[in-house]
C-alpha positions in Angstrom: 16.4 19.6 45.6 17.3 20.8 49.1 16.9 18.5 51.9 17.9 20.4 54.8 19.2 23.5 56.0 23.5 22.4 55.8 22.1 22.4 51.4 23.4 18.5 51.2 21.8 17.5 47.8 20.0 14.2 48.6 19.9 11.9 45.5 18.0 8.9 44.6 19.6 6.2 42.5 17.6 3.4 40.6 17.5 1.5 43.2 16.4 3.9 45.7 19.6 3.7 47.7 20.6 7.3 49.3 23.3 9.3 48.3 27.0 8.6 51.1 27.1 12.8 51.0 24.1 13.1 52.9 24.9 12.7 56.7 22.3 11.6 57.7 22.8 8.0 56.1 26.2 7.4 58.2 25.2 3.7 58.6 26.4 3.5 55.3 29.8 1.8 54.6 31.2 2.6 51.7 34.3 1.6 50.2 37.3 4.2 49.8 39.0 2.8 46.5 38.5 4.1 43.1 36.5 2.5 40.5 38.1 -0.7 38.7 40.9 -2.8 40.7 40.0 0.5 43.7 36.3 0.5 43.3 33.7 1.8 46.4 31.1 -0.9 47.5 28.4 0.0 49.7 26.3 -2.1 51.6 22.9 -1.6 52.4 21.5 -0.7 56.3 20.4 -3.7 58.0 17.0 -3.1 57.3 17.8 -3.3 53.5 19.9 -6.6 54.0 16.4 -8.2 56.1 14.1 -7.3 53.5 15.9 -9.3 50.6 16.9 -6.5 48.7 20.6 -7.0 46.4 23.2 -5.3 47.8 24.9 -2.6 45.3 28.3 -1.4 44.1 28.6 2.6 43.6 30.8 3.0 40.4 32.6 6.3 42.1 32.9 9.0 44.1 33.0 12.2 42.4 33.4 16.0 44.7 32.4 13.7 47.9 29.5 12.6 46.5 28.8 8.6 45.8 27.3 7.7 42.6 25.4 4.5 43.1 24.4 2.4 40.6 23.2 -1.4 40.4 25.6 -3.7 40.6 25.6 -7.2 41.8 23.3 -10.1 41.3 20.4 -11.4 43.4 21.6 -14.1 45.2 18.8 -17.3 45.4 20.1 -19.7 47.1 20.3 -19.8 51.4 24.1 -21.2 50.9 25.2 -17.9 48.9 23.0 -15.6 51.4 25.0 -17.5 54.3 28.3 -17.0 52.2 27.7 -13.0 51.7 26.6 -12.2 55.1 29.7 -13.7 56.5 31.8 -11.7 54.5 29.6 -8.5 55.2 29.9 -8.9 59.0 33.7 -9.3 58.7 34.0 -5.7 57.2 35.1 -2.7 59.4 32.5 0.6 59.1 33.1 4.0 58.7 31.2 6.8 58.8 30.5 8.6 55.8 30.4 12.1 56.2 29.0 15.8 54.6 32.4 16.9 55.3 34.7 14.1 53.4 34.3 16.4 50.3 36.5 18.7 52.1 39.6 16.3 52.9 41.7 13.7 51.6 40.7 10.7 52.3 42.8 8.5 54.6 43.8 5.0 53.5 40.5 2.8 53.1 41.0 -0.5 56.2 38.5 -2.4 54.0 40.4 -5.1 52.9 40.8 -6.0 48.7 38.2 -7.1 47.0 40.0 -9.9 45.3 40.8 -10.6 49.2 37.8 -11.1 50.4 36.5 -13.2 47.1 39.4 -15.7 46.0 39.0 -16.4 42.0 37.8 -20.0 43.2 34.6 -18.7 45.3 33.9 -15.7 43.3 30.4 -15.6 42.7 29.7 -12.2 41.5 30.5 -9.6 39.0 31.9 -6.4 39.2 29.2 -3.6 38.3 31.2 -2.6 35.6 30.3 -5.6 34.0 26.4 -6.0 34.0 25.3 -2.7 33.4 23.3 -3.8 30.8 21.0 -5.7 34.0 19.8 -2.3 35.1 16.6 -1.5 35.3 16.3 0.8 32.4 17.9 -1.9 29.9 15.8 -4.8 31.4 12.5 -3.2 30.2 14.1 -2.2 26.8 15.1 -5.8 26.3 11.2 -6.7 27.5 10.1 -4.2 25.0 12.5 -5.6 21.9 11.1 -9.4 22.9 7.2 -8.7 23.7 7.5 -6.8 20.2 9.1 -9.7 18.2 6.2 -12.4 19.4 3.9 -9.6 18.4 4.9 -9.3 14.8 5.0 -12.8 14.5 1.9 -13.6 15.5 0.7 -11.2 13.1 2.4 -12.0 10.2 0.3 -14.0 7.5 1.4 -17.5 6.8 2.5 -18.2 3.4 0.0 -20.2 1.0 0.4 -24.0 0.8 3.6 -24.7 -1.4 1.4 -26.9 -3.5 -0.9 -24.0 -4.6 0.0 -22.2 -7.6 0.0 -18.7 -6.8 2.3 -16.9 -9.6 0.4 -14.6 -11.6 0.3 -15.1 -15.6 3.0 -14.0 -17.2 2.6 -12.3 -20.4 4.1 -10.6 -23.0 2.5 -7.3 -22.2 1.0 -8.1 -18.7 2.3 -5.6 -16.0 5.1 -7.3 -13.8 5.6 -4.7 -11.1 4.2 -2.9 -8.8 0.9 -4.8 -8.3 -1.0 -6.0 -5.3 -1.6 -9.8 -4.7 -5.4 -10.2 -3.1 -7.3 -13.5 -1.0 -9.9 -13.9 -0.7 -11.7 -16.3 1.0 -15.4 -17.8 -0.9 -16.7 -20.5 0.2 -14.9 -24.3 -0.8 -12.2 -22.6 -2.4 -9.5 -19.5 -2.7 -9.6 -16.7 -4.9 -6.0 -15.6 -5.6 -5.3 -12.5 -7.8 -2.7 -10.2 -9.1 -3.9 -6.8 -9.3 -2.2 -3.9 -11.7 -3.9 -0.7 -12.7 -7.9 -1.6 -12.0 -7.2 -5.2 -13.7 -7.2 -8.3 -11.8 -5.3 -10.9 -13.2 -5.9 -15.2 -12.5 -3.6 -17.4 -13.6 -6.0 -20.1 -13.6 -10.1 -19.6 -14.2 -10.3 -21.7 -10.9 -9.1 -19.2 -9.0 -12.0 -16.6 -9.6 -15.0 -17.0 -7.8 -18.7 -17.8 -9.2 -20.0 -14.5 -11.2 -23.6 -13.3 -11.3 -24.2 -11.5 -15.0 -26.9 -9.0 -15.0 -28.3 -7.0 -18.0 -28.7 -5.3 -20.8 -29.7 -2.2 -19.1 -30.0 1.0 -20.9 -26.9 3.4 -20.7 -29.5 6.0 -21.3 -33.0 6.0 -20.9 -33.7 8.9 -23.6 -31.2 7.3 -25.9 -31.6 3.6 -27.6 -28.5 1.6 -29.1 -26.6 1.4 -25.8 -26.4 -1.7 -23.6 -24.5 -2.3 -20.2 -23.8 -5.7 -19.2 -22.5 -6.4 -15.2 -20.0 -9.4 -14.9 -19.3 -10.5 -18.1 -16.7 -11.9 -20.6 -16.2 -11.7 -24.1 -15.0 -13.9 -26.6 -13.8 -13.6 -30.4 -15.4 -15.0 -33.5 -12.4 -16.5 -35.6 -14.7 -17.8 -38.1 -15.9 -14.3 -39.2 -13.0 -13.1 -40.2 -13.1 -15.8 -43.1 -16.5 -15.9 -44.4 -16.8 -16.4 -47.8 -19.1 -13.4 -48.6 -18.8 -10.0 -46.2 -15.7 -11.1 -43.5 -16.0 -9.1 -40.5 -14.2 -8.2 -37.4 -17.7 -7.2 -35.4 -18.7 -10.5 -34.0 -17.7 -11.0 -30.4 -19.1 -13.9 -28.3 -20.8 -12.3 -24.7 -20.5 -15.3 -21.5 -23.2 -14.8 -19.2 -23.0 -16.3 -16.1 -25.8 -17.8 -14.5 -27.5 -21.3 -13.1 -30.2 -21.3 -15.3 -28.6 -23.0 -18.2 -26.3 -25.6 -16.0 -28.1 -28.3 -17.4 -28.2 -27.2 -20.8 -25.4 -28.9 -22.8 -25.6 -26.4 -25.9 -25.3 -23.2 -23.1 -22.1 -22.6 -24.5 -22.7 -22.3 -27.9 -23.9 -19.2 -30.1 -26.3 -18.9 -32.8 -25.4 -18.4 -35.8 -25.1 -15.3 -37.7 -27.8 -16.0 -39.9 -30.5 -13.7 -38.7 -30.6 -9.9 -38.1 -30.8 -10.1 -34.4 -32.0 -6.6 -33.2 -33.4 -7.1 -29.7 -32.3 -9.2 -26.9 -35.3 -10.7 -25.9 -36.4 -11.5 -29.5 -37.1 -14.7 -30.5 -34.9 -16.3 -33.3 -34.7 -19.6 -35.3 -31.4 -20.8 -33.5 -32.9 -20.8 -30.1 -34.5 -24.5 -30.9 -31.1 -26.0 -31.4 -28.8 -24.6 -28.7 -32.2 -24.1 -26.2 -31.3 -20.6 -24.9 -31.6 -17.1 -26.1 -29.3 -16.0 -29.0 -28.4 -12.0 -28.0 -28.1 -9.6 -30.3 -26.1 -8.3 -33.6 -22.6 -8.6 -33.0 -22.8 -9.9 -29.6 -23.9 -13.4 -29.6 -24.8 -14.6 -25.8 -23.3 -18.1 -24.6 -24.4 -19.2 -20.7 -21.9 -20.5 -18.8 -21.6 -20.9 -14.1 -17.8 -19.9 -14.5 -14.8 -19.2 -16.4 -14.0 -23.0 -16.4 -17.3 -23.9 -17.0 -17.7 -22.6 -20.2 -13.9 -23.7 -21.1 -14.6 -27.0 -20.6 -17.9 -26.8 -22.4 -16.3 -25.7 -25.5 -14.3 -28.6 -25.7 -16.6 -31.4 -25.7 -16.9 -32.6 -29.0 -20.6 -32.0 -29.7 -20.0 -28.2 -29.0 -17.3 -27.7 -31.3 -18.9 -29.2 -34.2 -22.0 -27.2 -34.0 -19.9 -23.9 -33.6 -18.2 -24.9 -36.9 -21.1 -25.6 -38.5 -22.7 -22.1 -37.5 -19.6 -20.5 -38.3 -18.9 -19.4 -34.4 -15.6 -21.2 -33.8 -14.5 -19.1 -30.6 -11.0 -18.1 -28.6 -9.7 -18.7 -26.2 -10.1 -21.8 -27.1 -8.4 -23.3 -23.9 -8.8 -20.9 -21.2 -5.5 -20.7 -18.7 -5.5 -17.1 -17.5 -8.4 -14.6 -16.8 -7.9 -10.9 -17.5 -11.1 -9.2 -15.0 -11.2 -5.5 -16.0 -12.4 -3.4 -12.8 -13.1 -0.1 -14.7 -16.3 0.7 -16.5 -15.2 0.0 -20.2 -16.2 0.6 -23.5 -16.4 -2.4 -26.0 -15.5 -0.3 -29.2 -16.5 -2.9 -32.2 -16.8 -2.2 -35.9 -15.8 -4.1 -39.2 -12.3 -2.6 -39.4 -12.3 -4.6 -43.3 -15.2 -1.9 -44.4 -15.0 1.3 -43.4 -18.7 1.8 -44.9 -19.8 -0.4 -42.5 -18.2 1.1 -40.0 -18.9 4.5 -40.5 -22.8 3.5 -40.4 -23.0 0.4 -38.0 -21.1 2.1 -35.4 -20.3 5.7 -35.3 -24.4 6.4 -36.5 -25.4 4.7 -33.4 -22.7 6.5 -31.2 -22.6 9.9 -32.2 -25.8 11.2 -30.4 -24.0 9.9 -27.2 -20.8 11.2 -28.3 -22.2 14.9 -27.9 -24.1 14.3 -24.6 -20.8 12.6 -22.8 -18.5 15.3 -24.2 -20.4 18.0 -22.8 -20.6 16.3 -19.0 -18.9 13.2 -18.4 -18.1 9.8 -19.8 -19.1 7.1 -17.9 -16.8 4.6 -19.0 -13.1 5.3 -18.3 -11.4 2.6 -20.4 -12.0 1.3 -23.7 -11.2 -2.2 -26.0 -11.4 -2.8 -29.4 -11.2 -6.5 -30.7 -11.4 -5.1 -34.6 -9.0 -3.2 -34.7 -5.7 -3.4 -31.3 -4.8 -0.1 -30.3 -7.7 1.3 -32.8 -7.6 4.9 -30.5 -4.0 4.7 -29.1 -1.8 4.2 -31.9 -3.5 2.6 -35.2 -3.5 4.5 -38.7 -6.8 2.5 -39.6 -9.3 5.0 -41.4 -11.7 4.7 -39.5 -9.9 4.6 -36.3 -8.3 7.7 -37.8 -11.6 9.6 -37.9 -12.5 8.4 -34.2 -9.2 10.1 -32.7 -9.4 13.3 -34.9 -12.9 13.8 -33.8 -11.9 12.9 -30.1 -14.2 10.5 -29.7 -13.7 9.1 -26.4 -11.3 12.5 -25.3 -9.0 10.6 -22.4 -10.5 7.2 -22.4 -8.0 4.7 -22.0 -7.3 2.6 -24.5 -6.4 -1.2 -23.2 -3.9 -3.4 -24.6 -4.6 -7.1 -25.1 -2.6 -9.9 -26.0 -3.3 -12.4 -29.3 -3.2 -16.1 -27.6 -6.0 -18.4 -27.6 -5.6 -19.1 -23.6 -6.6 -15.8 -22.0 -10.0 -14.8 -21.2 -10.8 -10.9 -20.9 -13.9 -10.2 -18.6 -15.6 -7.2 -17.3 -17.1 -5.8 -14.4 -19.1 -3.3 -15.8 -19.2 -3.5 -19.8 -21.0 -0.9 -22.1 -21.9 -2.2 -25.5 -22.6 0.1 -28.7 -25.0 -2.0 -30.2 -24.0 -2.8 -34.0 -26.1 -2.1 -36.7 -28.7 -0.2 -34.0 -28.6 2.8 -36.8 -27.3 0.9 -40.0 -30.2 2.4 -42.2 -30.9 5.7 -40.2 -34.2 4.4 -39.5 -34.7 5.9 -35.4 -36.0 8.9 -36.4 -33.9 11.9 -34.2 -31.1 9.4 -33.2 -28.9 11.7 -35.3 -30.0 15.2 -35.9 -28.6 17.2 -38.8 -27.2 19.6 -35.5 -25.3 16.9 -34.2 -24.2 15.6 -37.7 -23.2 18.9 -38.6 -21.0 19.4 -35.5 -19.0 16.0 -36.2 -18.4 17.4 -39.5 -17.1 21.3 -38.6 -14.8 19.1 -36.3 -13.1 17.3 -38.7 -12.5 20.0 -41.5 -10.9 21.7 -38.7 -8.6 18.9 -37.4 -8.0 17.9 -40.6 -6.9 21.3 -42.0 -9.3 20.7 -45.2 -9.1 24.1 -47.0 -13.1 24.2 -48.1 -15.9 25.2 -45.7 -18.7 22.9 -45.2 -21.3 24.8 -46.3 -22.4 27.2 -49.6 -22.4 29.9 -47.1 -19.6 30.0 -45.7 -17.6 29.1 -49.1 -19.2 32.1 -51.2 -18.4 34.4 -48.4 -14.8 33.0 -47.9 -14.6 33.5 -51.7 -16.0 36.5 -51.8 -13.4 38.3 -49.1 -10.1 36.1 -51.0 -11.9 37.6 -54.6 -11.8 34.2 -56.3 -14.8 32.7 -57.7 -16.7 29.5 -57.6 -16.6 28.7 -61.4 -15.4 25.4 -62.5 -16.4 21.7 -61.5 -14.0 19.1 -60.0 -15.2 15.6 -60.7 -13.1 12.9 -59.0 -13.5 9.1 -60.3 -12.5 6.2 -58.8 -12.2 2.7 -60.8 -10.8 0.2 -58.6 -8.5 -1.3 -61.3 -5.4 -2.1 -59.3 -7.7 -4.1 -56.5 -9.4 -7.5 -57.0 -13.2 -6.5 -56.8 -16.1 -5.0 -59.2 -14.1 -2.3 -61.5 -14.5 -0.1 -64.2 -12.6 -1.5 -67.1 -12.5 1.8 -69.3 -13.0 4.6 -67.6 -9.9 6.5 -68.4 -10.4 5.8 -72.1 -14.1 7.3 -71.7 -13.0 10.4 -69.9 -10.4 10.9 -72.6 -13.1 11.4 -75.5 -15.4 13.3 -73.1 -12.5 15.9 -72.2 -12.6 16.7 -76.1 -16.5 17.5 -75.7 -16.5 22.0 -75.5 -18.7 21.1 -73.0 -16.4 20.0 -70.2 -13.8 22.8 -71.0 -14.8 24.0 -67.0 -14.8 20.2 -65.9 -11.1 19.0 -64.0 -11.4 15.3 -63.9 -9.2 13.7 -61.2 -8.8 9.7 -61.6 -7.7 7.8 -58.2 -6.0 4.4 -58.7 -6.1 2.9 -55.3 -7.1 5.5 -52.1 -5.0 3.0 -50.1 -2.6 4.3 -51.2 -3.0 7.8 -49.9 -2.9 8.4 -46.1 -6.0 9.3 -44.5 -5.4 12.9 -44.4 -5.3 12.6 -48.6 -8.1 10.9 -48.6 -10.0 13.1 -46.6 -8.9 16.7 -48.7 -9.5 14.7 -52.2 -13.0 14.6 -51.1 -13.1 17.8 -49.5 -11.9 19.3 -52.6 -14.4 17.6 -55.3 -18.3 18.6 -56.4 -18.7 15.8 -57.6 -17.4 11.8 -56.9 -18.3 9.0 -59.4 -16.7 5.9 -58.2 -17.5 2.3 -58.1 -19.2 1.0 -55.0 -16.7 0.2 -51.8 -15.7 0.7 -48.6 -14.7 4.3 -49.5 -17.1 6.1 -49.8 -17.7 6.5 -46.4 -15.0 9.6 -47.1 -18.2 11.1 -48.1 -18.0 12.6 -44.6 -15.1 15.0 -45.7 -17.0 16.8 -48.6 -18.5 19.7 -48.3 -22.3 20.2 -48.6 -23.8 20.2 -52.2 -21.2 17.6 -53.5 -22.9 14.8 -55.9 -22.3 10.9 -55.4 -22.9 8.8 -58.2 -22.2 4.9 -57.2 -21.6 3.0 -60.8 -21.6 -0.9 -61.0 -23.6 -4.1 -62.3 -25.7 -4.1 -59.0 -28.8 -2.7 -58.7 -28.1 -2.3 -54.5 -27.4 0.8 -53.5 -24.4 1.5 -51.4 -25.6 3.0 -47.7 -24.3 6.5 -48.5 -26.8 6.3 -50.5 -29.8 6.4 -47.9 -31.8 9.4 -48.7 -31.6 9.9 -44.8 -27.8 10.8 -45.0 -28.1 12.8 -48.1 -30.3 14.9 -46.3 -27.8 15.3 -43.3 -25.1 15.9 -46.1 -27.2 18.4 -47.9 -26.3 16.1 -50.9 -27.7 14.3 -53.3 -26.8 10.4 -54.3 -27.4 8.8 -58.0 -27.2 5.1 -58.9 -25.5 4.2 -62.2 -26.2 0.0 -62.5 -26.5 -2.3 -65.5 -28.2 -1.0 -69.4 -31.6 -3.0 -69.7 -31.2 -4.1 -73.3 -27.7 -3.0 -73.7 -29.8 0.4 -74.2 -30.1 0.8 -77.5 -31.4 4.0 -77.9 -28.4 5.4 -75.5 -30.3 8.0 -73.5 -29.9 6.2 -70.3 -26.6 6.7 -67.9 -25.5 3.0 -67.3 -22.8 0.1 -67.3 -22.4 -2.8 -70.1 -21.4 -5.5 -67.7 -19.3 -8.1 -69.0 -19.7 -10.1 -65.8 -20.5 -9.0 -62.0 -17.1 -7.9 -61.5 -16.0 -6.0 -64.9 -18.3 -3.7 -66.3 -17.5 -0.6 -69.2 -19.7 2.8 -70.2 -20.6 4.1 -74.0 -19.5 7.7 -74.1 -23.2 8.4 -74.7 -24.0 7.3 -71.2 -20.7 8.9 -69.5 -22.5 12.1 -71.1 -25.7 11.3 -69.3 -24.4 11.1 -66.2 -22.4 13.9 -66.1 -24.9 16.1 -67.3 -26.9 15.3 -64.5 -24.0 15.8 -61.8 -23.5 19.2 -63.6 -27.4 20.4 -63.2 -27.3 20.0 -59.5 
């Protein structure tokens, strides 16, 4: 800016020394050499000098004006201070002038500086030299260091070497990209590795003490639905061997709480003995192992933690009486703890029947099936223990039926991994209750609507080429001018599999083919429907009026046929298979007939039954073959 009226720019320099151009600082000296071996040094007024202040080199002199920047050292001690203002006073002054811009300048009488400080008593730098001690630079350097103590205060010290804190490592557990938690509760230190809403322990000591709540309701209009809080679950190995009906559907629920500490049986289940239908109901095991038993396909075991209930396991006692009650559990040892944050879905079904299956869980799901796929699900993952990867990836039949009717849309389906050391537990767990609707006996559960629905779905995502109903096939005949003449009778005999079989049927259905009255009858004869994919299985039934077949897990393809097909079940058994529950006939619009043993080898041959030659091999007169398919033809 201007200072006055001869427009001599005053400037200020970071050390508030004034500028040699303006003439009114001629008390000044300044030094006439260039910058380096000829550099200028001015020295402060005497005022400056008395007040303590360093004195200053300017680096140059460019168009008459100084440029003065910091230069020299403080000087502490009263021998230097003596030192410098001897040499100061020895100087000769000139004036600096507002016109030396305008002239050469005459030779400089200030003597050398490496005259006036020998090498030996040097005891400053040239400016050149510390610039990096200005003032600008000294606060950056302030900055840099206040900011390093900050972030290392800050910065969390690392666990105690001594402490395991590697997270489990697994065949399929994530390895990337996970967050590691602490957390502090009470006398010790929870240490996690989370990856995708699942916490993973490598030790159960590491999780902190759980509180279990439930059952609860999942829906209070809706019965056969259960949601546990807090929870883990364990697998039955022993069920998969039993002598008579194996079964993947039996899962062991730990529920943590104090009430049981004392009890030394809390970690063992009852036995599968009894038809356990409600939780709170009262059951004949409950006197040995002295604490409620739970309910079908989820037997409850009491346990104050992870490690508690691994260690309880163990103790001799325990694992005698699980053998004995055939509820030998894994993990047997528990090492790692898999702690599933998202709602999830236990999906559990006898994967070796798909009869079962069909009826124990998908009859108690389906009337939630229809209400979640219309609004929302409120789980958003799902495991299955029966059958790995049952909605992902498996072929299984009746895993097969589950993803074509899109059962669970976009739940996810979670992977887990076959030791006998990991633990999986839940935060929020919803159970489908097994067995809730076995024998269709809660009236409105499943409504023919709903029923009816599940079916039109199927037929279309399986591309079956018949229509459900009479209706609909008379009037898709009726436009395609074919007619409905003709019967299509498909039999099943089991030979080529080791269970209850039909010994003769393909000799019998030989002699019955010669009969005029069968010349309309197409008789189709299935070996082994294991042997056909799922998608076979499911048109063979679609396309048949009629399916006699010896009693077994397949006939829960009954769900493919249309409406108005006959089932005849044939065997040495009097027990009728569940398709044939009058309830589902009704919601098939079908009709079900038992063929079982002759009473006194039926002499006079007018009834339709089986000559057993043991319980496992049975044969039919051609008198009786003719019964029965009479009466499948008059319906």
């Amino acid at each position: 800016m201007d200072n006055n009226n001869s427009g001599v720019a005053i400037r200020r320099t970071s050390s508030s020394i004034i500028s040699p151009t303006n003439s009114t600082t001629s008390n000044i000296p300044v030094e006439d050499d260039e910058y380096g071996e000829d550099f200028d040094l001015s020295i402060s007024s005497h005022k400056r000098k008395q007040s303590g202040i360093p004195l200053e080199v300017a680096e140059g002199m460019t168009g008459g004006r100084a440029s003065m920047e910091p230069s020299l050292d403080q000087i502490a001690d009263d021998e230097e201070e003596g030192f410098i203002s001897e040499r100061r006073q020895s100087l000769p002054r000139i004036q600096s002038s507002s016109r030396l811009s305008s002239f050469p300048r005459p030779a400089s009488p200030i003597p050398e500086f490496d005259e006036i400080f020998d090498g030996e008593n040097r005891r400053f730098k040239y400016a050149s030299s510390i610039k990096f001690l200005s003032t600008r630079n000294i606060l950056i350097l302030a900055f840099i260091t206040v900011l390093a103590i900050v972030i290392t205060i800050h910065t969390p010290s690392q666990p105690d070497p001594g402490v395991d804190v590697s997270r489990p490592v697994e065949a399929d557990a994530p390895t990337e990209d996970g967050e590691s938690h602490f957390e502090d509760v009470g006398p010790g230190l929870e240490f996690y590795t989370e990856v995708d809403h699942v916490r993973y322990y490598k030790s159960p000591d590491k999780m902190k003490e759980m509180k279990s709540e439930g059952p609860t309701p999942a829906d209070r209009e809706l019965g056969g639905m259960h949601v546990f809080k807090n929870v883990c679950l364990t697998n039955n190995i022993d069920a998969m061997s039993y002598e008579n009906n194996p079964t993947t559907s039996l899962r062991g629920l730990i529920y943590f709480t104090r009430d049981q500490e004392h009890n030394s049986q809390r970690c063992v289940p009852c036995s599968n003995s009894e038809n356990m239908d409600r939780w709170d109901g009262t059951y004949e095991d409950e006197t040995v192992v002295k604490h409620k038993c739970g309910m079908n396909g989820l037997h409850t075991m009491y346990a104050t933690s992870a490690g508690d209930w691994s260690s309880c396991i163990l103790e001799d006692e325990n694992t005698q009486l699980m053998k004995k009650f055939g509820q030998t559990q894994t993990p047997t040892s528990v090492t790692s703890v898999h702690f599933f944050q998202a709602p999830t879905f236990l999906l559990q079904f006898n994967a070796f029947d798909m009869e079962s299956a069909l009826f124990d869980m998908l009859m108690t799901y389906l009337p939630f099936w229809k209400k979640y796929e219309m609004n929302e699900f409120p789980f958003t993952s799902l495991i299955s223990h029966s059958v790995k990867g049952c909605i992902s990836h498996s072929h299984h039949p009746f895993c097969e039926l589950l993803h074509q009717m899109a059962a669970f849309w976009e739940v996810q389906d979670l992977s887990w991994e076959s030791n006998e050391n990991t633990l999986y537990c839940y935060k929020t767990l919803y159970y489908n209750q097994v067995g809730y609707n076995r024998n269709l006996e809660h009236e409105g559960h499943v409504t023919k609507e709903v029923f009816g629905g599940l079916r039109e779905n199927l037929f279309n995502r399986f591309g079956l080429p018949r229509r459900r109903t009479v209706e609909a096939r008379e009037k898709a005949a009726a436009i395609e001018g074919q007619d409905l003449l003709g019967t299509k009778i498909i039999l099943y005999d089991k030979t080529s599999r080791d269970e209850t079989h039909w010994t003769d049927m393909e000799a019998v259905i030989t002699e019955a083919k010669s009969l005029d009255k069968y010349k309309d009858v197409t008789f189709v004869v299935v070996k082994d429907f294991d042997d056909l994919s799922v998608a076979h299985q499911a048109r063979t039934f679609n396309e048949a009026d009629a399916v006699v077949m010896v009693h077994g897990q397949h006939m829960a393809n009954a769900i493919y046929a249309v409406d108005g097909t006959s089932f005849v079940g044939v065997g040495c058994s009097g027990t009728v298979p569940l398709i044939g529950n009058p309830r589902f006939m009704e919601l098939m619009d079908s009709s079900y007939k038992h063929v079982s043993k002759c009473i006194e080898d039926n002499e006079d041959e007018t009834e339709a039954c089986t000559v057993c030659q043991d319980d496992d091999h049975f044969t039919m007169t051609l008198p009786a073959f003719e019964k029965m398919i009479d009466d499948v033809m008059a319906k």
